[in-house]
C-alpha positions, 0 to 999 in steps of 0.5 A, a space after each residue: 532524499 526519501 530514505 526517511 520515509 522509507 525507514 518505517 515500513 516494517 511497522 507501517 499500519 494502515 489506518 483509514 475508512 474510506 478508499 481514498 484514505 487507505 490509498 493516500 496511506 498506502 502511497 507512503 508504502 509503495 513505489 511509484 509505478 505500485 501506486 499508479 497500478 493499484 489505483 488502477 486495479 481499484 478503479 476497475 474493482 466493483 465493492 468496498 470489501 473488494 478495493 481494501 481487500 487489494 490495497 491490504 494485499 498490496 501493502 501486505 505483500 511490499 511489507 514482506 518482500 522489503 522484511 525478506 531483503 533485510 534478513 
């Protein structure tokens, strides 16, 4: 049912200015328990530079360990 979604996540490219931009784009990434807990995580963050630097890691950090169990 969401293997379509799930086949691009090693090209994904996160694109977007505001903060509900970039989490709407890193919830095509994540897992749904993922999603709820970085939203969370933002929530409680002070700063625009600070929300993104979280969102990044976090879909940096999905990107890689998916990468790691293909190989």
């Amino acid at each position: 049912m969401h293997r379509k979604r799930n086949q691009n996540r090693g090209s994904f490219q996160l694109h977007g200015e505001t903060i509900p931009e970039l989490l709407h784009a890193a919830k095509t990434v994540l897992s749904g328990r993922q999603y709820r807990e970085l939203c969370a995580a933002v929530n409680e963050t002070e700063g625009y530079a600070d929300k993104k630097g979280l969102i990044l890691a976090a879909v940096q950090s999905r990107i890689k360990r998916k990468e790691g169990c293909l190989e």
